[in-house]
VOPAGU-2260 file (C-alpha; in pm, 1 decimal, decimal comma):
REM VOPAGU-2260
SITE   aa  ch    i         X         Y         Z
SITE  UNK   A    0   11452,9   12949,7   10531,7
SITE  UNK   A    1   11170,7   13105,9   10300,4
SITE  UNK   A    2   11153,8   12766,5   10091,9
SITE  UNK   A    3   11089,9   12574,2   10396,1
SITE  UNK   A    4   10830,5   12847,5   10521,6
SITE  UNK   A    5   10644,3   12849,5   10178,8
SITE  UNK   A    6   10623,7   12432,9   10140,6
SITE  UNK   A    7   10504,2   12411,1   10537,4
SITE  UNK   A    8   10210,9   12656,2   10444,0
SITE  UNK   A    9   10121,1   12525,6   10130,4
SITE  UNK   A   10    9782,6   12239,8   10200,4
SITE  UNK   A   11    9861,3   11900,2   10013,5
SITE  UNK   A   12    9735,1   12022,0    9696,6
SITE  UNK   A   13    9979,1   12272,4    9630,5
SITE  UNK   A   14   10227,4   12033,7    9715,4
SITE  UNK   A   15   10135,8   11818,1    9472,6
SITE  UNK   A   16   10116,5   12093,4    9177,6
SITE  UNK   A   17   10414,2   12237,1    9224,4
SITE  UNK   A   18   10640,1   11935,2    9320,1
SITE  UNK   A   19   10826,1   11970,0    8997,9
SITE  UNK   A   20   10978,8   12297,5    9089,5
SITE  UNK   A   21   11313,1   12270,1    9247,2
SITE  UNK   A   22   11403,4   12536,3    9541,5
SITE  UNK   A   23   11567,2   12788,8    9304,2
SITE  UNK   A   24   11230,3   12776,9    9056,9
SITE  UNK   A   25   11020,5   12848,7    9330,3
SITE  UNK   A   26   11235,1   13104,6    9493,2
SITE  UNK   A   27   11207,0   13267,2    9160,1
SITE  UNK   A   28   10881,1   13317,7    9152,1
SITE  UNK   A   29   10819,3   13482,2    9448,0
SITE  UNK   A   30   11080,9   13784,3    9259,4
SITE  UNK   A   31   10960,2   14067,7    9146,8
SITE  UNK   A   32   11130,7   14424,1    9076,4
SITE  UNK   A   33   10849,8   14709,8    9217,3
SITE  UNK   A   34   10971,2   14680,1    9596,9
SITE  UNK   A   35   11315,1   14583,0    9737,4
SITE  UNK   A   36   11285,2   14193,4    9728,4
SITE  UNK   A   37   11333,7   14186,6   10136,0
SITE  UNK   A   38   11057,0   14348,2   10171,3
SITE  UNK   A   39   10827,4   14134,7    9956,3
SITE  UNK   A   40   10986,9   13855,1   10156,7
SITE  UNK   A   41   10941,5   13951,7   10492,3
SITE  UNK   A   42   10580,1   14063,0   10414,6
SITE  UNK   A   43   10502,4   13702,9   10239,5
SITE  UNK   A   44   10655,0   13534,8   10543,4
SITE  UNK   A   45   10349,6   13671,7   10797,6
SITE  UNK   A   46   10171,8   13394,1   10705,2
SITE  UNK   A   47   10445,1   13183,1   10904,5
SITE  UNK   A   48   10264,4   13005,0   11185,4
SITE  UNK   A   49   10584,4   13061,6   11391,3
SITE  UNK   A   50   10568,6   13475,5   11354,3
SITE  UNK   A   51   10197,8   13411,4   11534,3
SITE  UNK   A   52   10402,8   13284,9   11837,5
SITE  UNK   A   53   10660,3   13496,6   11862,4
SITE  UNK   A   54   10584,4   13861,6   11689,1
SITE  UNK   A   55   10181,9   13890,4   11707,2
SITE  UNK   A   56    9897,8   13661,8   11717,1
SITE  UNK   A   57    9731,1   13878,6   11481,1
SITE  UNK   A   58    9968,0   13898,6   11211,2
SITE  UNK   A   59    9792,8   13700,8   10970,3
SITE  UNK   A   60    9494,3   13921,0   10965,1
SITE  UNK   A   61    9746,4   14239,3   10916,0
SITE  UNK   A   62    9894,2   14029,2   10623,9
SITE  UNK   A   63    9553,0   13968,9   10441,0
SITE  UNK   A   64    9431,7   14296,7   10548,2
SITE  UNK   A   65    9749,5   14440,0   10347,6
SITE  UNK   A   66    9717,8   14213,3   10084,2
SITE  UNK   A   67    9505,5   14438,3    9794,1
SITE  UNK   A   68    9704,1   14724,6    9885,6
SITE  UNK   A   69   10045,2   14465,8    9741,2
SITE  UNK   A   70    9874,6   14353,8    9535,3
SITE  UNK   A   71    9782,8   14675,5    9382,5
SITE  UNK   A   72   10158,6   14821,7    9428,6
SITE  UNK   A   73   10290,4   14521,6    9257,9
SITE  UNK   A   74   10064,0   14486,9    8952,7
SITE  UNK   A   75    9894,8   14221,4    8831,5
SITE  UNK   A   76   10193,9   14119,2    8628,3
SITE  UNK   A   77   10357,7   14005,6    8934,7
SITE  UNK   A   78   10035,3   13843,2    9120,4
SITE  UNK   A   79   10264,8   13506,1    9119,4
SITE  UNK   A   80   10403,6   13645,3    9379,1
SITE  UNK   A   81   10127,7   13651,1    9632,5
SITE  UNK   A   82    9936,4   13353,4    9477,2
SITE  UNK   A   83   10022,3   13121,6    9696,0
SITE  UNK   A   84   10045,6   13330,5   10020,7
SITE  UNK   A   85    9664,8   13474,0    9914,7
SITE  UNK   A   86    9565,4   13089,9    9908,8
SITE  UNK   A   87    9732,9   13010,2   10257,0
SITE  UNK   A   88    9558,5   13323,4   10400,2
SITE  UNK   A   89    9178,0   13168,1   10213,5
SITE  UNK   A   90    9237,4   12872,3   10423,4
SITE  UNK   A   91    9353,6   13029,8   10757,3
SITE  UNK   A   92    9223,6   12830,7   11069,0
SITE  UNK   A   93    9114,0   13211,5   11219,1
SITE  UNK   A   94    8798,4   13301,2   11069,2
SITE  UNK   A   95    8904,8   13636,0   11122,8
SITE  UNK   A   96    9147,3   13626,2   10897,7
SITE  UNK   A   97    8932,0   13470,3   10587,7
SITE  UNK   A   98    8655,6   13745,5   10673,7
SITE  UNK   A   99    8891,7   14018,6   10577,1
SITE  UNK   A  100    8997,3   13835,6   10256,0
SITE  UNK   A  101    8578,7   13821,5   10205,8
SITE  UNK   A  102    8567,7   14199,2   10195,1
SITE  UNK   A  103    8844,3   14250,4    9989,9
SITE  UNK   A  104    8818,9   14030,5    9722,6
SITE  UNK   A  105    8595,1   14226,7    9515,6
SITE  UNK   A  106    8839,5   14503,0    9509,4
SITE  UNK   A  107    9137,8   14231,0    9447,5
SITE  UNK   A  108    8923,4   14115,5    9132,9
SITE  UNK   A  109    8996,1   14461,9    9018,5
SITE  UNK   A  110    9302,8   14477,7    9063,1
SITE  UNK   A  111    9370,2   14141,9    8835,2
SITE  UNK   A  112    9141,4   14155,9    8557,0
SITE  UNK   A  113    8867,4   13930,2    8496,0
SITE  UNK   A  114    9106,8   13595,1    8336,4
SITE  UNK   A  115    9323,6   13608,6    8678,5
SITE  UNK   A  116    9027,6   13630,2    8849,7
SITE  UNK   A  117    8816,0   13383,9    8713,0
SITE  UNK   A  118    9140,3   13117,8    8776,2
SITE  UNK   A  119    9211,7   13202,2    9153,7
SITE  UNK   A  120    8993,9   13451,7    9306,4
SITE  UNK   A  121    8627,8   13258,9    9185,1
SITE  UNK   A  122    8726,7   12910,7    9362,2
SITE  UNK   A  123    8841,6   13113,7    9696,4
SITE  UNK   A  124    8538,0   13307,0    9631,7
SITE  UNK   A  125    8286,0   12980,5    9622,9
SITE  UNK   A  126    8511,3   12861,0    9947,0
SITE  UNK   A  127    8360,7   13190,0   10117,9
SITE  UNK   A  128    8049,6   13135,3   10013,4
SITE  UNK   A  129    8006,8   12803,3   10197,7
SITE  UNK   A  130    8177,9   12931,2   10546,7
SITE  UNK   A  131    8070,1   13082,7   10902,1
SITE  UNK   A  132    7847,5   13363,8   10846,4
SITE  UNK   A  133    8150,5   13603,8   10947,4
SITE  UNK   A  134    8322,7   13528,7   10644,3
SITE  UNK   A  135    7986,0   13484,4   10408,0
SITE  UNK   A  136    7886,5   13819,1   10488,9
SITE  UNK   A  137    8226,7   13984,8   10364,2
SITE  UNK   A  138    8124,5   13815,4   10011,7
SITE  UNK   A  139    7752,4   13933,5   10031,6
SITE  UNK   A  140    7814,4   14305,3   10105,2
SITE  UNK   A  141    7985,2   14302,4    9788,2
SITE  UNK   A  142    7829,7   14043,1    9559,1
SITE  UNK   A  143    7693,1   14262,1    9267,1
SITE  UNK   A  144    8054,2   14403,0    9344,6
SITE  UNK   A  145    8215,7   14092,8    9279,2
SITE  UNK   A  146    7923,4   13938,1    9001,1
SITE  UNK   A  147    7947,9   14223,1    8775,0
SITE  UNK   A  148    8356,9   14170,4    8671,1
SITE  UNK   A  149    8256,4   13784,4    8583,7
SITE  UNK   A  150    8195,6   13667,0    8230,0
SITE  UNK   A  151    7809,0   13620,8    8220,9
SITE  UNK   A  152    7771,6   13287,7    8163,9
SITE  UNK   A  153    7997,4   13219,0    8520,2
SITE  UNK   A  154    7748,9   13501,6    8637,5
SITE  UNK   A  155    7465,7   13283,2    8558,1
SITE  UNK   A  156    7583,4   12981,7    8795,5
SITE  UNK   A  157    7563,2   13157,4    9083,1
SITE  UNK   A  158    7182,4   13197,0    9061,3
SITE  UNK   A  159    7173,7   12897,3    9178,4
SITE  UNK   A  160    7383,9   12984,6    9471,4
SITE  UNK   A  161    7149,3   13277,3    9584,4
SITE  UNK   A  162    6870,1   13130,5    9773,5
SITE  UNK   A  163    7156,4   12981,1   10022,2
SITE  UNK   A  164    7173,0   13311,3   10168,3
SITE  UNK   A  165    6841,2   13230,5   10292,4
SITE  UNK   A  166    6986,4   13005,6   10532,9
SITE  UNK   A  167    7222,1   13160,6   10840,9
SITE  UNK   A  168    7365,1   13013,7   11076,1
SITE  UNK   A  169    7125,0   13232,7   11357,7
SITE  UNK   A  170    6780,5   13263,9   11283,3
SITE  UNK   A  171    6796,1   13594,6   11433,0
SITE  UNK   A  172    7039,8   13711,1   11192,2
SITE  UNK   A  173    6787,1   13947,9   11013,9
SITE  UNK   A  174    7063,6   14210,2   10919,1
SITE  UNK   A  175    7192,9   13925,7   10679,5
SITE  UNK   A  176    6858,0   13897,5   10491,4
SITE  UNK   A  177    6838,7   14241,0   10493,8
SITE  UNK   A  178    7204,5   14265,5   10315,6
SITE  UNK   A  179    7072,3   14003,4   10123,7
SITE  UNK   A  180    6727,8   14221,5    9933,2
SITE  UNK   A  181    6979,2   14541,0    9926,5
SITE  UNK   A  182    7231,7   14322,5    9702,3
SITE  UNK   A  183    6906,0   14150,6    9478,2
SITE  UNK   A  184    6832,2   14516,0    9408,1
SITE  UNK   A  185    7157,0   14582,3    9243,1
SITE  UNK   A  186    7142,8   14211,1    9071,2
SITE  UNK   A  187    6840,0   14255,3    8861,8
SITE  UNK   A  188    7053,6   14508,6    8618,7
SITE  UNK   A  189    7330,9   14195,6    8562,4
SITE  UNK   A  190    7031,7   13943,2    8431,5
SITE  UNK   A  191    6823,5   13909,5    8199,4
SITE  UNK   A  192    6372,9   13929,6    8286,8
SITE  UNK   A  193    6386,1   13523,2    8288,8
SITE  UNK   A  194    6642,4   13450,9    8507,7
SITE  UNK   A  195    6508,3   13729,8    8743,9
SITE  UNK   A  196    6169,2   13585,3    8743,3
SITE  UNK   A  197    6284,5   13281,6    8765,7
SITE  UNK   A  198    6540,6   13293,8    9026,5
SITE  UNK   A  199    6540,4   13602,8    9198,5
SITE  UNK   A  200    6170,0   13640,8    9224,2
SITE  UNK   A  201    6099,8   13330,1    9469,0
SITE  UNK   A  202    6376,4   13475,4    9681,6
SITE  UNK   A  203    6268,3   13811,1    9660,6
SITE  UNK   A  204    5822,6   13694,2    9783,2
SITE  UNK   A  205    6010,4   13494,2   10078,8
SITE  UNK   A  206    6216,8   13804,3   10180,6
SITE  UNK   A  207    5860,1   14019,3   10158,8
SITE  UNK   A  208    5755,8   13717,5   10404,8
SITE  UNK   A  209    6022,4   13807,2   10651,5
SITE  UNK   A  210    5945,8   13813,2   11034,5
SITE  UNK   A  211    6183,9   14143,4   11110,4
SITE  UNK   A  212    5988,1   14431,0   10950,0
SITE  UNK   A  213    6322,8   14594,1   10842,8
SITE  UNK   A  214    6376,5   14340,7   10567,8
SITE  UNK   A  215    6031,6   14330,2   10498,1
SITE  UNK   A  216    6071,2   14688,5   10397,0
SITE  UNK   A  217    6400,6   14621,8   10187,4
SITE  UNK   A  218    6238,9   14375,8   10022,0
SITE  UNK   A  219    5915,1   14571,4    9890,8
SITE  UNK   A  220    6186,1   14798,3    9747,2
SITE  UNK   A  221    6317,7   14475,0    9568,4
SITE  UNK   A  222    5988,3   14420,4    9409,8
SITE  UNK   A  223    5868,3   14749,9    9343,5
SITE  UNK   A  224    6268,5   14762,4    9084,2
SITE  UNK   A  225    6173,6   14392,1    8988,0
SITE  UNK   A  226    5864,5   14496,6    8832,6
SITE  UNK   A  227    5986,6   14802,1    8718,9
SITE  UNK   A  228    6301,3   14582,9    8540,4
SITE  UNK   A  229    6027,9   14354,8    8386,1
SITE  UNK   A  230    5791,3   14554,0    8248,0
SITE  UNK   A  231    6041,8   14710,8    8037,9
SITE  UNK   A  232    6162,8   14382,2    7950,8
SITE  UNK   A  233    5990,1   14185,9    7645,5
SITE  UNK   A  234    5829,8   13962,2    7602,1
SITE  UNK   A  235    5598,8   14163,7    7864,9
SITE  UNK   A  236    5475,0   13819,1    7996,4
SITE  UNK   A  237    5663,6   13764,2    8334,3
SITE  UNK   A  238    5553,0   14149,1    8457,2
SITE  UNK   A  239    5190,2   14019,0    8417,4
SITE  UNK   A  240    5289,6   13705,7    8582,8
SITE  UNK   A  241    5442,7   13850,8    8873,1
SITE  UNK   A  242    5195,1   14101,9    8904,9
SITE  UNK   A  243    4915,1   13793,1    8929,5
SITE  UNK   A  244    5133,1   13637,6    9169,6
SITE  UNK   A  245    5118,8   13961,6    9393,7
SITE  UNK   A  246    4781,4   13955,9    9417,8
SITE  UNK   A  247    4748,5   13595,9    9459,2
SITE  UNK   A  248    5020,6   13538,7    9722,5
SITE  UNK   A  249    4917,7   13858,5    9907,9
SITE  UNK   A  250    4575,2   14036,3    9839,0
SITE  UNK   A  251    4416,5   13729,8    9916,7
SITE  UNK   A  252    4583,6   13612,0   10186,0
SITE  UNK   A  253    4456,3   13484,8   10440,3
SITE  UNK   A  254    4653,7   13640,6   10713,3
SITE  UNK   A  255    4598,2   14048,3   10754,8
SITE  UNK   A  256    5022,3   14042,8   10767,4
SITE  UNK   A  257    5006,0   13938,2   10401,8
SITE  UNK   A  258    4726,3   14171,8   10281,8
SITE  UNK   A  259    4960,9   14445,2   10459,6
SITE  UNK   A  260    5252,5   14362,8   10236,9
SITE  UNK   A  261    5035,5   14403,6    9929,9
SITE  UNK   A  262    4968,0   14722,8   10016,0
SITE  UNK   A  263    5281,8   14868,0   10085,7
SITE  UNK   A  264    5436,9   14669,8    9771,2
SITE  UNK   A  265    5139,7   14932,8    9555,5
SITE  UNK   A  266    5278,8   15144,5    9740,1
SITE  UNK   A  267    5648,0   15152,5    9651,0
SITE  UNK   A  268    5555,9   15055,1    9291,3
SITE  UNK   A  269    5346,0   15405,1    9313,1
SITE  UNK   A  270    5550,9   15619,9    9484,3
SITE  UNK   A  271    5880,4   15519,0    9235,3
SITE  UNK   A  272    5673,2   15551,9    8911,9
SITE  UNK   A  273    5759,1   15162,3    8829,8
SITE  UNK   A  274    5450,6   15105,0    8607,7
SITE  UNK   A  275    5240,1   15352,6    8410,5
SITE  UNK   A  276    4949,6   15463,4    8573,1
SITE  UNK   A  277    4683,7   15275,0    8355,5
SITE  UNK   A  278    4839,5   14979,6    8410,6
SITE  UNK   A  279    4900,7   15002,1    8745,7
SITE  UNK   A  280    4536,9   15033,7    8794,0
């Protein structure tokens, strides 16, 4: 009954791909020699929408919760395995299930090495990235995480990606933007003093703009590191640059709100020794 179980979970695409393998292929490559085989089997069949019915509603979430831990047991030699039940999990109607995935997957990227990774983890990964703010928020807790085991130039796309985070579902979200300045912080060591001042700086002035002081706080932290990160950078350009900016944007603003946040952003950028004195002043 496993063959039938596996080709009613797989979505049409997997059908397609693997529509050349007769039963016995695809039995084999679900077989492995860490664990007793049953035991693989009955663990890869909780992702049987029948088991929901009859055993536990929440089985599928146990199953993905589980699933690094397998993973990790089985090696990454054997990740063929779990492939296509990790992919049947990804696409689980129960965003429940797909948030736990969203927290794990950094630590699953681990576990498989950065070439198994960048072939099934980073499309599941961009599928995250697009879904209920549940599931988006597993992949921001743990996006420098996540960033750091990609190749840099796959790094680099997602720069484009960041400003999306902006946007949540509820307005009133705040703790997301918050999550949001507390990740940028640990992003400006994975790029280079363009792309930060080119990317992460616009992201970083609108977090500083931020109705819920909380993030507003984050966020001076976030510049205060950002012009720490460029003035060590060369050319020493972009520091100056963002450093007119600041006083542009926020010294002369003309709400007092704004004038605030230029304050506390000299501040920070005192207090943490991110400039020399002299040219601080």
């Amino acid at each position: 009954n496993m063959d039938s179980t596996l080709h009613y979970i797989h979505n049409d695409s997997d059908l397609s791909t693997n529509s050349s393998f007769s039963p016995e292929e695809e039995r084999k490559s679900k077989v492995q020699d860490v664990v007793p085989q049953a035991l693989l089997d009955q663990y890869l069949s909780m992702t049987d929408p029948s088991r929901a019915q009859t055993v536990d509603t929440e089985i599928a979430k146990h199953c993905a919760y589980s699933l690094p831990g397998v993973a990790l047991t089985l090696g990454r030699q054997n990740w063929h395995c779990l492939k296509d039940t990790y992919e049947t999990l990804a696409s689980d109607m129960q965003w429940k299930v797909r948030r736990t995935l969203a927290f794990s997957i950094h630590e699953l990227a681990v576990i498989l090495g950065d070439q198994l990774t960048a072939g099934d983890l980073v499309p599941v990964f961009n599928g995250f990235l697009k879904d209920l703010d549940e599931v988006r928020i597993g992949v921001l807790k743990h996006l420098h995480d996540f960033l750091k085991l990609l190749h840099l130039d796959k790094r680099r796309e997602y720069l484009y990606q960041l400003q999306e985070f902006l946007v949540t579902d509820n307005s009133r979200n705040w703790r997301f933007r918050a999550e949001l300045a507390e990740q940028l912080i640990l992003l400006l060591d994975l790029y280079s003093a363009r792309d930060i001042y080119d990317y992460l700086r616009p992201i970083a002035f609108s977090l500083c703009a931020d109705k819920v002081s909380s993030v507003r706080w984050i966020s001076y932290k976030l510049v205060s590191e950002m012009v720490k990160k460029l003035y060590m950078a060369s050319p020493s350009t972009f520091v100056t640059d963002l450093m007119n900016e600041l006083v542009e944007k926020f010294c002369r603003c003309h709400k007092w709100s704004g004038r605030q946040t230029f304050v506390f952003i000299c501040q920070t950028i005192s207090e943490d020794d991110c400039l020399p004195m002299d040219q601080f002043a």
